[in-house]
C-alpha positions as CSV (number, residue, x, y, z in Angstrom):
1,X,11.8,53.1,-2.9
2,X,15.2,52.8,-0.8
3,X,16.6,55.3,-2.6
4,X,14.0,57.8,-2.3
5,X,14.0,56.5,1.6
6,X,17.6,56.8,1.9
7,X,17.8,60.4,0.3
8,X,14.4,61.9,2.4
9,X,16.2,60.9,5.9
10,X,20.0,61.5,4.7
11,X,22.6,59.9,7.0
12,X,20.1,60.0,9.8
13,X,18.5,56.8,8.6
14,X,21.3,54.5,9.8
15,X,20.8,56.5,13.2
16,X,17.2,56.0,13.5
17,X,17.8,52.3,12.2
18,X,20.3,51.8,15.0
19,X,18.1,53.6,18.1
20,X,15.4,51.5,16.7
21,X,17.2,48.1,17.1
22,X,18.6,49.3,20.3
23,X,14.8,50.1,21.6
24,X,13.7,46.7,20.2
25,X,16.5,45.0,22.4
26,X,14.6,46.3,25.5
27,X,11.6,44.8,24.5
28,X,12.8,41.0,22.8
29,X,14.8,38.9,24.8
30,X,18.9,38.1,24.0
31,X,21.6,40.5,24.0
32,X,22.2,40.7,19.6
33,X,20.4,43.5,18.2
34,X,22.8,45.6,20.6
35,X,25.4,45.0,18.2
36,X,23.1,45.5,15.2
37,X,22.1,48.7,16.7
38,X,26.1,49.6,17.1
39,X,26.4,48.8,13.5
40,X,24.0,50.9,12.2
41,X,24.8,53.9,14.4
42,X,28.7,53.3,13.0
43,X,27.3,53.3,9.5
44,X,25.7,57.1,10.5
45,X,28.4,58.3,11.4
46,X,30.7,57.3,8.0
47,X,27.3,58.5,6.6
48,X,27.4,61.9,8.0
49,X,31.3,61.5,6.6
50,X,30.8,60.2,3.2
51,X,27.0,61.3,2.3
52,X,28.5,63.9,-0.5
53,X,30.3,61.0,-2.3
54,X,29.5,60.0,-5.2
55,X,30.4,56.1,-3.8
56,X,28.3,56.4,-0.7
57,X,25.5,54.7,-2.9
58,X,22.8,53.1,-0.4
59,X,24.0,50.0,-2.0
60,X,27.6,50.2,-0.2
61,X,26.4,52.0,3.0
62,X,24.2,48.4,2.9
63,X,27.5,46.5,2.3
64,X,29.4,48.4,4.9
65,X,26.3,47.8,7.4
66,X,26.6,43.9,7.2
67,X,30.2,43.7,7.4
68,X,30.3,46.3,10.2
69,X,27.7,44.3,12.0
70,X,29.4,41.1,11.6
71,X,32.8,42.5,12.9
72,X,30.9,44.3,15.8
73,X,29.3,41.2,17.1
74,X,32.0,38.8,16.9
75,X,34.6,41.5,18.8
76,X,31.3,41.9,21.1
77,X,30.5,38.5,22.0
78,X,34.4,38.2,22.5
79,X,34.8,40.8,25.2
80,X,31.5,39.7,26.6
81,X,32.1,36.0,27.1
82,X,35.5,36.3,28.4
83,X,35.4,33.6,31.5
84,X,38.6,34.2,32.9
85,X,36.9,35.3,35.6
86,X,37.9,33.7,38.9
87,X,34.5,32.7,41.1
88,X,34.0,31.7,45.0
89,X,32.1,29.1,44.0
90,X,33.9,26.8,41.2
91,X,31.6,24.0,42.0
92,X,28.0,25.9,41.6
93,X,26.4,24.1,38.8
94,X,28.6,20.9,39.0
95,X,26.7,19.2,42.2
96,X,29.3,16.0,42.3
97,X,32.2,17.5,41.7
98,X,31.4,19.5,44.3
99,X,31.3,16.0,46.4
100,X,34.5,14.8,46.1
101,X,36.2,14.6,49.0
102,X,34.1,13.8,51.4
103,X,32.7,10.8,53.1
104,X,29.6,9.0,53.2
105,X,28.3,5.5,54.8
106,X,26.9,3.2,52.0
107,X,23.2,2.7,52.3
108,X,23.3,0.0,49.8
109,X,26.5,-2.6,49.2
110,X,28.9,-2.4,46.5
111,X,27.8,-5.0,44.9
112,X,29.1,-6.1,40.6
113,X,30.8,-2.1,41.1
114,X,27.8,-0.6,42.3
115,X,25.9,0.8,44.7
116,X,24.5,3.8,46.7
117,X,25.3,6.0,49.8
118,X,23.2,9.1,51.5
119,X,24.6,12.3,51.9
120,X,22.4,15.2,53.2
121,X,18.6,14.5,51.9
122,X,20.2,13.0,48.6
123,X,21.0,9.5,47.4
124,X,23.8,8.9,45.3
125,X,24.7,6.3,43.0
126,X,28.5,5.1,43.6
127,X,30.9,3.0,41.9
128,X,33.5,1.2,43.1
129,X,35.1,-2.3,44.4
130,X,32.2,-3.8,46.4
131,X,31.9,-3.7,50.3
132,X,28.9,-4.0,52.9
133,X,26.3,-1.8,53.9
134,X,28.0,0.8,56.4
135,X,31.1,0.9,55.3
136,X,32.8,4.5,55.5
137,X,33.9,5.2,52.2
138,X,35.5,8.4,50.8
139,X,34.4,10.0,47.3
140,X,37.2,10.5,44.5
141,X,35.8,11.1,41.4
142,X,32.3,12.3,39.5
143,X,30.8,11.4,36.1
144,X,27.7,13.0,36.0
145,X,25.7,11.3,38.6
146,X,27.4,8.7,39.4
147,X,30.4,9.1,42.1
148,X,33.5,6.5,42.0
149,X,33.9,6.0,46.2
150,X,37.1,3.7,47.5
151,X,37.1,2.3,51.2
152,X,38.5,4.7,54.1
């Protein structure tokens, strides 16, 4: 059946393959059957190359599709994901990190290394030597959500 397929549609069944899986990644969700789609328009084109040779079997032109789609996702996914990008915001999804530094008033004491302070609308959960409610302390570390304060 695939080779009756393969010889019917010629080297333009690797095209139509790769159009196909490059339509279907408007419609699913994710950003891999791009590099599918890249595959199987590279295998066309060695098709359109190759499709008098006796070794261009549908068998190889298979074998060459994997591998090709292998090596074109992993070279994708590497120039994609390249995060040496510098940002304004280093701190955007790290909320107490972002914290360190400034000072707060304790709302609760310190007390056994623990305790809590209010900055803006939010209360935080702070470790450190213990002291009495209202003292100014300064934040120098974050874990997570708990902050490590130290007196001022």
């Amino acid at each position: 059946m695939l080779d009756n397929l393969a010889v019917e549609l010629g080297p333009w069944i690797w095209w139509l393959l790769g159009l196909v899986l490059l339509a279907a990644e408007l419609i699913l969700p994710g950003f891999f059957l791009v590099w599918i789609g890249l595959a199987g328009i590279i295998v066309g084109a060695l098709s359109l190359l190759f499709w008098e040779s006796a070794f261009w079997i549908w068998q190889v032109q298979g074998l060459v599709f994997a591998a090709t789609a292998v090596i074109v996702t992993l070279i994708g996914r590497r120039y994609l994901y390249n995060n040496n990008q510098t940002t304004d915001e280093p701190f955007l999804n790290q909320r107490g990190a972002s914290l360190v530094g400034r000072t707060a008033t304790l709302e609760q004491p310190i007390t056994e290394g623990r305790g809590r302070i209010r900055l803006n609308d939010t209360y935080w959960t702070v470790n450190g030597p213990d002291l009495p409610v209202g003292t100014r302390v300064k934040i120098v570390a974050s874990s997570g959500r708990d902050l490590t304060v130290e007196p001022v």
